[in-house]
Every structure is written in structure tokens, then in C-alpha cells.
N, C-alpha and C positions, 0 to 999 in steps of 0.2 A: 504494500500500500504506500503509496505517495504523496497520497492529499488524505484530506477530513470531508467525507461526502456530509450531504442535508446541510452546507451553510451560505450563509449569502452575506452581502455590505447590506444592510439597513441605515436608515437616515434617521440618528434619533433627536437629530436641530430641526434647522425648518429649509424653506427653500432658499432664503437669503443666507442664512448661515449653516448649509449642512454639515452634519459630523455623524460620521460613520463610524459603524462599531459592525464586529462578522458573530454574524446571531445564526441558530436554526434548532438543529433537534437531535436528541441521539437514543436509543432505545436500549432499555435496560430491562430486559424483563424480572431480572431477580427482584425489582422495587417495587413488583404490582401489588394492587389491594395495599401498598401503608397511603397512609391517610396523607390527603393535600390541603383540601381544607375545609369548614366549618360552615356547612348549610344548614346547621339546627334550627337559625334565628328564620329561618325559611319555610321551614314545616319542612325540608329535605333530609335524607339521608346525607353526611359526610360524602364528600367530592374525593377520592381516591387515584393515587394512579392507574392509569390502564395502557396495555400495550407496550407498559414499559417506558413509554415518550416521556422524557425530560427537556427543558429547555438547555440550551448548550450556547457560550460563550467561547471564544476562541480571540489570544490578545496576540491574534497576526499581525501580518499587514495588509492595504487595499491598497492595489495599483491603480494609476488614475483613470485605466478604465475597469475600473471595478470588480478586477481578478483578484484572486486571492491568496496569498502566499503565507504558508505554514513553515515554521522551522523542522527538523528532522527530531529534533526532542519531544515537542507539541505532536508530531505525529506517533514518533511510538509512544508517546503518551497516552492516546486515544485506543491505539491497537492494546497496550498494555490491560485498559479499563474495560475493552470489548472481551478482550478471552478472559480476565480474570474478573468480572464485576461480583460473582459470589463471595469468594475472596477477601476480596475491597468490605464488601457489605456484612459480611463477619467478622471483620476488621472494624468498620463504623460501629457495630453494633456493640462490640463487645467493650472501645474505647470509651462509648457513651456511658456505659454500666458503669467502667471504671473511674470516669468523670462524675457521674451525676450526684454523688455524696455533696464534691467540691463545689458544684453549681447550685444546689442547692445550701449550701451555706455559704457562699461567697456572693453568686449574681443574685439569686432569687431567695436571700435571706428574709426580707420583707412582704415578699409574696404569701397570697393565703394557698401555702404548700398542700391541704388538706381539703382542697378543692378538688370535684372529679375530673379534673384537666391534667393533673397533675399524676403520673404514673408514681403509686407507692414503691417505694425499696422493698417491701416485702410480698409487692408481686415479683420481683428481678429473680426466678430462676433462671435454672441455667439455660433453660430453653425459650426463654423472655426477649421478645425480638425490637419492642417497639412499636409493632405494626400498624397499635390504634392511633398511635400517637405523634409520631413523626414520619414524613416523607423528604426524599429532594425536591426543590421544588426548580434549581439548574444548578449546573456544572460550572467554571468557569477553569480550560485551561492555560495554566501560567506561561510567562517568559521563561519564567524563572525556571533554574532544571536541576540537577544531578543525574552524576554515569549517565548520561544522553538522553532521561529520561522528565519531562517536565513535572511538576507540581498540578495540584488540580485543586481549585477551590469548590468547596460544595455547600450551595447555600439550600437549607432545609426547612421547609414549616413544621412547625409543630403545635401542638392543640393548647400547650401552657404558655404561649406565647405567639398569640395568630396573629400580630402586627410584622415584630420583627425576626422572627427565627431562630435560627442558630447555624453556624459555620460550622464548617470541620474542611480542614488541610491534609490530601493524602500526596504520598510519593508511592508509586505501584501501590503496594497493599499495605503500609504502614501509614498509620494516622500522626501527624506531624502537632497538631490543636486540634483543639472542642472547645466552641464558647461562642456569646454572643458577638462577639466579635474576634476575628484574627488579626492576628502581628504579622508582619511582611520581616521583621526581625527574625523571628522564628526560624522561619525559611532560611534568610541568611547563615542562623548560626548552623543547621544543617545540611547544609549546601558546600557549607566551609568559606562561604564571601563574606563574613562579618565585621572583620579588619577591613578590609577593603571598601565594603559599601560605608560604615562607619566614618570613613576615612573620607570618601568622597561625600558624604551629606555636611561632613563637618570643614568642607573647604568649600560648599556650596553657603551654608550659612552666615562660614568667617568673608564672604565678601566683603570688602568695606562699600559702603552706601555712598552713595556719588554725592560728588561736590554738591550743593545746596545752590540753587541759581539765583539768581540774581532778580529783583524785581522786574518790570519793566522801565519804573524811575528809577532804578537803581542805577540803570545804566548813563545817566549824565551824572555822576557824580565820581 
């Protein structure tokens, strides 16, 4: 494989100022039936995956006419996530178990944890998957790589938090974070560029701020 098929340039500015991002879809059947999202206030049943379809992000590039170019990492990246998504997804699942103590007393300390949104720890056997509770809801694959192979962010709804989610960082089949949000630090220091990108943000910041101009009357004097 040499490309990432189902994606395309989308326009997510306007016609005056386009800005394009490569969006489309990739299928994962092992995530059918976990939950997407929350049509109870509807008189519906829960909106679930089906068919597997995730939305899919990809931080290529777009030629100016609107072809699309992938790195070699970003690609086995994708091939990586297609033969192994079981894997991955036994991976996620079992990272989450091992996180959700810490998230539960760290992010959602103030939260009413005793709500039925909220999966007890003492449902988490071993064979406890999640499935009421969380879904992906996209993928996004990184620049960013190791051993040739890229980073993939995965952003997930979940029913104790149906605004904003929760992230999870994998490399192949190891989960990298779990949380409301991720660190692009993380990645660095597993990647082994932490000296380096550290190095370059902080000679991005030490710029010195340009001369101060001068008024317009300032200039006769």
C-alpha cells in the first residue's frame, strides 16, 4: 500500500479564506455496537457504531491541486491499525481500566461519580470492555513517528462526558496517554525528540520582540 484510501482536502474556512484539512473515513469493525452517542433526551435508543466507520484525520499534505500526499510513517501507520485494530482495542481497553482509578480522582474528582453514566470499578472484570460506555468517535494520524511508524490520536465519546471526550495516544499497539486531554510532550519524550523539540520551542520563545516603532509624530523629532 502507498496511499491512505477514503480521504479527501475539505474546506473547513470559507470561500474567501479556504483552509484545508484531509478528512474521510476508515472502518474498524472491532468498535461496532460501543456507544457514540446519547439519544435518550430523544425518546431514542443510544447512537452506536456500525460498520465499523470512524471518522479519520490524516496531518499530510495538499498539493495545490488538491492531491494528496502521505508520509511513509502515516502510511504504515494506517496499514499497522488495519491488521492489528483488535490488538490496539485491547490495548485501549485495558489502558482505560488501568487509568480510570487516576481519572476518577484526578479529572473527575468533583463529578457526581455515582451517576449511571459513570461505569463502576466494580463492574471492571476482566472481561469489562467499555462497550456501553465509550466509543471512537475519529482517529487522527500524527506527523509525529517512531521506527517508521506514526503516532495516532484517538479522540472518543463517552457517556460521562458527552461534550468533550477523552483522548488516548497509541504507537502500533501501545497506548502512549489516556485523558481529557493529551501532551504532544509525551510523544516527544517517547519518540526520543524531547531535547530537541524542547530546545527548539525555547529558541522560538527566546526571540527578542522587535524594536518598538516609532509614532507617526515621532518621526519629526
Amino acid at each position: 500500500m502507498n496511499s491512505i484510501p477514503n480521504m479527501q482536502a475539505e474546506n473547513i474556512g470559507s470561500k474567501l479564506k479556504p483552509l484545508y484539512m484531509i478528512k474521510g473515513f476508515i472502518e474498524l469493525p472491532c468498535w461496532n455496537g460501543y456507544y457514540l452517542n446519547d439519544e435518550a433526551y430523544k425518546g431514542r435508543e443510544d447512537r452506536v457504531i456500525t460498520g465499523g466507520r470512524i471518522v479519520q484525520f490524516v496531518d499530510g499534505e495538499i498539493a495545490p491541486d488538491k492531491s494528496l500526499h502521505f508520509s511513509a510513517e502515516q502510511i504504515n501507520a494506517y496499514t499497522y491499525l488495519m491488521k492489528h485494530q483488535e490488538d490496539i482495542k485491547h490495548s485501549i481497553v485495558q489502558g482505560l481500566k488501568r487509568e480510570f482509578p487516576r481519572l476518577l480522582s484526578d479529572e473527575y474528582a468533583s463529578w457526581e461519580q455515582e451517576a449511571p453514566h459513570f461505569p463502576k470499578l466494580s463492574e471492571e472484570r476482566e472481561d469489562f470492555d467499555f462497550q456501553d460506555y465509550i466509543g471512537p468517535e475519529s482517529i487522527s494520524i500524527s506527523e509525529d513517528s517512531k521506527d517508521e511508524v506514526a503516532y495516532i490520536n484517538w479522540q472518543f465519546r463517552c457517556r460521562w462526558d458527552i461534550e468533550h471526550g477523552f483522548q488516548v495516544v497509541t504507537h502500533k499497539d501501545r497506548v502512549i496517554e489516556i485523558g481529557p486531554d493529551v501532551d504532544i510532550w509525551n510523544i516527544y519524550k517517547d519518540n526520543g525528540t524531547y531535547e530537541q523539540e524542547l530546545k527548539a520551542y525555547n529558541d522560538r520563545v527566546s526571540v527578542s520582540c522587535p524594536r518598538k516603532q516609532k509614532k507617526w509624530w515621532q518621526f519629526w523629532w
